[in-house]
N, C-alpha and C positions, 0 to 999 in steps of 0.2 A: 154580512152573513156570519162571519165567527162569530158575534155578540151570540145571534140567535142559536147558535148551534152550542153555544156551551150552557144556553139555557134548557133546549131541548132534548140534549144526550144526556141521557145515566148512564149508570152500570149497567144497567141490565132492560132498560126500554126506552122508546121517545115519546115524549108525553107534552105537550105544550096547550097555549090558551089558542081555541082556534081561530084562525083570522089573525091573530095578534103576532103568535111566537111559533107557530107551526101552521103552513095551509101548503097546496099541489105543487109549487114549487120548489119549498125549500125541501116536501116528500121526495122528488124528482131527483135533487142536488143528492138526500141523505142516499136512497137506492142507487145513483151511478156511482158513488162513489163506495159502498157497501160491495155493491159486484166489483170492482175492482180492485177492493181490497181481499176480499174472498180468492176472486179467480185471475191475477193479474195477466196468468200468460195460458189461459183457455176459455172458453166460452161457459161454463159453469152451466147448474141446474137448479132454477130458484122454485118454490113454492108461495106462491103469495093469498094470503087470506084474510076476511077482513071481521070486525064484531059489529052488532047491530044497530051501533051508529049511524045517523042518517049522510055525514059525512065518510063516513069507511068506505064503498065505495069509489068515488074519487079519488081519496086517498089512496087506493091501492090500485086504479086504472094510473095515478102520477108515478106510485113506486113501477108497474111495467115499461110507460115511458121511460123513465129513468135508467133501466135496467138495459134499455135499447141505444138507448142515445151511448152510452160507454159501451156497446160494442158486441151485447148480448144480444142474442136470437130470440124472438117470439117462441118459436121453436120450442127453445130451453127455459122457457119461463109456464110456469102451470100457476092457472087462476083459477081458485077454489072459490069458492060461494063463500057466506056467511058460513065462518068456526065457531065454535065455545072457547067460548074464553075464561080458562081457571077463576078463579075469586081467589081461592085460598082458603074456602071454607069449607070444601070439601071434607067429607070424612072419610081414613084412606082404613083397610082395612088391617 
């Protein structure tokens, strides 16, 4: 799992081949360990949301698993529907 984790973590998002280098699992592994790094000594408050992916979905029903199995509450995890997701093309005013 390092291999695939240093191929899937940037700076600033996780992005991998699906099936290949990123599926529910290793989503599962990156979110319990995400909340633990966040919140190690309280139960924290996640938002989780997903883009119109036909994969997004699962993906973000493995990040909630995730977020439970190390020790978060359902409770304290809010699952939003489909977000917008920036492009970067936006024109800002």
């Amino acid at each position: 799992m390092e291999n695939c984790c240093a191929k899937v973590l940037g700076a600033y998002d996780i992005c991998g081949v699906l099936g290949e280098e990123l599926d529910s699992p290793m989503v599962r592994a990156i979110a319990s360990a995400y909340g633990d790094y966040l919140c190690p000594d309280q139960p924290g408050h996640f938002v989780i949301g997903h883009d119109a992916r036909w994969s997004s979905p699962a993906f973000a029903e493995a990040a909630s698993v995730g977020l439970c199995e190390s020790g978060r509450s359902n409770e304290n995890i809010l699952k939003s529907q489909q977000v917008v997701r920036p492009t970067g093309k936006e024109k800002t005013p």
